[in-house]
C-alpha positions as a Markdown table, in Angstrom:
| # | Residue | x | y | z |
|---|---|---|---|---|
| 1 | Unk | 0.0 | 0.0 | 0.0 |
| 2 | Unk | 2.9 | 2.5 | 0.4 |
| 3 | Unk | 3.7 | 1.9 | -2.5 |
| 4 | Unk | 0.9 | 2.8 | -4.0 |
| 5 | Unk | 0.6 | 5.9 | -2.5 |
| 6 | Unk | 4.2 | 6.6 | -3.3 |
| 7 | Unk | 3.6 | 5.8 | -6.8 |
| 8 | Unk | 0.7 | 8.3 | -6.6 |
| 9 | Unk | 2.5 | 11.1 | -5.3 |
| 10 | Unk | 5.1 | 10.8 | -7.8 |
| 11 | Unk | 2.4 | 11.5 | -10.4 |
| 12 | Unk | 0.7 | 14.0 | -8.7 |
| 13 | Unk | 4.4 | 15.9 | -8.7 |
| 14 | Unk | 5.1 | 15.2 | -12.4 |
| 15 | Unk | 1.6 | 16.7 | -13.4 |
| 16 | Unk | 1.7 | 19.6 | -11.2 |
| 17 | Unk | 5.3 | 20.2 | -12.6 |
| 18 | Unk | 3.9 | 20.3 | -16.1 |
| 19 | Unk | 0.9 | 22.0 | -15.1 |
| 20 | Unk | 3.1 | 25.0 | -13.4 |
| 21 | Unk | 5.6 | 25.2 | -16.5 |
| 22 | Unk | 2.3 | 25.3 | -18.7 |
| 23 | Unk | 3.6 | 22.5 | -20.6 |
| 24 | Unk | 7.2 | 23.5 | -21.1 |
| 25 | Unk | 8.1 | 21.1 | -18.3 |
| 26 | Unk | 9.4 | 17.2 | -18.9 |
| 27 | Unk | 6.7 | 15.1 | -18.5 |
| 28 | Unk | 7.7 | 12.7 | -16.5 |
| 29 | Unk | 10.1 | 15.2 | -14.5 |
| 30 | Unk | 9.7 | 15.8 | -10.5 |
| 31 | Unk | 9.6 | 19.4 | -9.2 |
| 32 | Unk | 12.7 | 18.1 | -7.2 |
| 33 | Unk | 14.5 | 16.6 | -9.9 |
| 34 | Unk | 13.7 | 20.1 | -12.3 |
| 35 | Unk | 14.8 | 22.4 | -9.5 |
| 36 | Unk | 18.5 | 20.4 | -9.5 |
| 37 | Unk | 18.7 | 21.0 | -13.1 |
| 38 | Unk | 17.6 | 24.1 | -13.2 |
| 39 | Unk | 19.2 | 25.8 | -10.5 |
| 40 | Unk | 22.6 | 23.8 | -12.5 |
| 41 | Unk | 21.3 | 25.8 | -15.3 |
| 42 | Unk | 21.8 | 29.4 | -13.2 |
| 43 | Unk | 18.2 | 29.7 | -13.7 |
| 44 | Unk | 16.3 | 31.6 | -11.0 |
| 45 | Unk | 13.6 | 29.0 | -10.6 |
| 46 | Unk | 16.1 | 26.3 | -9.7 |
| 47 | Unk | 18.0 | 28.7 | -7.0 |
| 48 | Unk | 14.5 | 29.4 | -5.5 |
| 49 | Unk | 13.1 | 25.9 | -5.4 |
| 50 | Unk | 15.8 | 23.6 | -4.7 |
| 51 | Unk | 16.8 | 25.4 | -1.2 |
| 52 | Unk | 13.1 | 25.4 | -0.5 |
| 53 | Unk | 12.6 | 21.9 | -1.4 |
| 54 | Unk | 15.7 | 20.3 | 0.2 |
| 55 | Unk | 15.0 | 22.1 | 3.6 |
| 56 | Unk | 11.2 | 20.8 | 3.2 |
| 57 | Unk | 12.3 | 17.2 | 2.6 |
| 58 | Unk | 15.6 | 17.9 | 5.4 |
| 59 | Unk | 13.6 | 15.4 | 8.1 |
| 60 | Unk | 13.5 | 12.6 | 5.2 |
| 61 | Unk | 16.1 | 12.6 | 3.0 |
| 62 | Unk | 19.2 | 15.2 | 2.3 |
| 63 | Unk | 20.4 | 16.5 | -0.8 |
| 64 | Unk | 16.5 | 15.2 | -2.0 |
| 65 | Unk | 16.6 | 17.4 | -5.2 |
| 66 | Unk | 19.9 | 16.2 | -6.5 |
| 67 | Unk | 18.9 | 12.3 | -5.4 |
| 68 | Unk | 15.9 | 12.7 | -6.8 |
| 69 | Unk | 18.0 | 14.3 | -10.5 |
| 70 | Unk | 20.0 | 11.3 | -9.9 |
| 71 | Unk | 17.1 | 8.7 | -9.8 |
| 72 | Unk | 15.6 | 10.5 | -13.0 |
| 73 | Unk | 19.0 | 10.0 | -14.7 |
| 74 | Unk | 19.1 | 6.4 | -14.0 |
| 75 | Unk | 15.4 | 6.1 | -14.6 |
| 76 | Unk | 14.9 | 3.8 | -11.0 |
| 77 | Unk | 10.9 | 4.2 | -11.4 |
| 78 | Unk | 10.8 | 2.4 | -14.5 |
| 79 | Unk | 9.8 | -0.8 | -14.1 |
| 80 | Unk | 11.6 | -3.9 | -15.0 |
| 81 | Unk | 10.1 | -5.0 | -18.1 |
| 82 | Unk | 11.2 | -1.8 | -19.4 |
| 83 | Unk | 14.8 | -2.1 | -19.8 |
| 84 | Unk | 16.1 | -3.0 | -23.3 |
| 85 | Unk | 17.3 | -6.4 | -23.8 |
| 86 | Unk | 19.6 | -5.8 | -26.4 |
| 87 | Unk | 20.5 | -9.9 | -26.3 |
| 88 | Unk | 17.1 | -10.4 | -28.4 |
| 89 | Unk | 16.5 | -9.6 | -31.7 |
């Protein structure tokens, strides 16, 4: 069941992301994972939300914006069956 909920969370993030960027946003992109990038992009939004987001999520997790950048670049929500099998034809 928590994983469940943690699994709907995560969407509720990623669509509230591209709902605040009006689209611009990657879809499947947490608010924590686009305030890493962005704040390593010098952009304003990232130096705003990553501070505010790391000291939200202090209690639970540190450095949560660049772990959670880290799990996007490694892509640990996808589920098994979706890693290529390049063995196969």
């Amino acid at each position: 069941m928590k994983r469940r909920l943690l699994h709907l969370l995560i969407a509720l993030d990623q669509l509230l992301w591209v709902a605040l960027t009006l689209g611009k946003g990657y879809p499947d992109e947490t608010i924590s994972a686009a305030a890493w990038r962005l704040e390593r992009q010098g952009k304003l939004a990232g130096r705003l939300l990553r501070p505010l987001l790391d000291a939200i999520f202090a209690p639970l997790e540190r450095d949560h914006c660049r772990l959670s950048y880290e799990s996007e670049l490694v892509r640990a929500q996808l589920p098994p069956s979706y890693t290529l099998d390049r063995s196969t034809p």
